[in-house]
C-alpha positions as CSV (number, residue, x, y, z in Angstrom):
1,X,10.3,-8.6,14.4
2,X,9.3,-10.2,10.9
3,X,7.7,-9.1,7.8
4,X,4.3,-10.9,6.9
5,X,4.7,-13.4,3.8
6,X,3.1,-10.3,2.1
7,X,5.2,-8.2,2.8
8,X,8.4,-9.7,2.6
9,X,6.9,-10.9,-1.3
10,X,6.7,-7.8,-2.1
11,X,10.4,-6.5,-1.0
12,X,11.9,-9.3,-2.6
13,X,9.7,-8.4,-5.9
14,X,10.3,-4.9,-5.7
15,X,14.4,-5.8,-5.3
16,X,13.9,-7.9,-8.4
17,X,12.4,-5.1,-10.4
18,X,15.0,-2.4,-9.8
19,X,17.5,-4.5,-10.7
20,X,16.1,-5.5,-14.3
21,X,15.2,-1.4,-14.7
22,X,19.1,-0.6,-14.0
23,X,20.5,-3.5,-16.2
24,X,17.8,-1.8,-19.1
25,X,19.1,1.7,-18.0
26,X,22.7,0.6,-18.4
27,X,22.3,-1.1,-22.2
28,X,20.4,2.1,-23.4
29,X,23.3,4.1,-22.2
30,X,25.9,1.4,-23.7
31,X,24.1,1.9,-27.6
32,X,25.0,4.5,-29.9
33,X,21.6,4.7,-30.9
34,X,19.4,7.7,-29.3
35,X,15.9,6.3,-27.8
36,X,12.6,8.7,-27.5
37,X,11.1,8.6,-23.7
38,X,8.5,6.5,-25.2
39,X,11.1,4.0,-26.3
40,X,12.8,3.1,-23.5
41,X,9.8,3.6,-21.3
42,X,8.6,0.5,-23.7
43,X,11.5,-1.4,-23.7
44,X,12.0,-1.3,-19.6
45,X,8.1,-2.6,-19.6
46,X,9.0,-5.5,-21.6
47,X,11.6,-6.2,-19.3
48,X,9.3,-6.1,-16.0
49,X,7.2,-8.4,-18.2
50,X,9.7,-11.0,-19.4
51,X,10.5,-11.8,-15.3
52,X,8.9,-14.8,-13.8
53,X,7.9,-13.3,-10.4
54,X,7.6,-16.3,-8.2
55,X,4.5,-16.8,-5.0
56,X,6.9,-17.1,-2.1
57,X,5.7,-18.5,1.0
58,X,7.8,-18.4,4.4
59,X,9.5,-21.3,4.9
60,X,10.4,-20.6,8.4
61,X,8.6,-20.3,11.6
62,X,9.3,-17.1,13.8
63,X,9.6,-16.8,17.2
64,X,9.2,-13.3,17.6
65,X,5.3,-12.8,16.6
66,X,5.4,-8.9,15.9
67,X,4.6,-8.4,12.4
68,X,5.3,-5.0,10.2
69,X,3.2,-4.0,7.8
């Protein structure tokens, strides 16, 4: 069993994301400085922004032809 080329795009997107949110959670946490909701709501969007999220395309051909969506 594979994931379609969408699919798996999206997990490895979706991997990407969380990690950048975590690595802004953790710095807020690490300043002295208190942020409003609004704040570091803002800054965690310009994070998502600032990554390159690449088109991937599968390089590999499957044997197994199920496909989960």
């Amino acid at each position: 069993m594979s994931f379609c080329e969408h699919c798996e795009g999206q997990r490895f997107d979706r991997a990407q994301i969380l990690r950048v949110l975590r690595a802004t959670r953790k710095g807020l946490r690490g300043q002295s400085t208190a942020y409003s909701a609004d704040e570091a709501v803002a800054l965690a969007i310009k994070a998502v922004r600032a990554l390159e999220i690449p088109h991937l395309e599968s390089l590999e051909d499957f044997v197994d032809t199920s496909v989960v969506h």
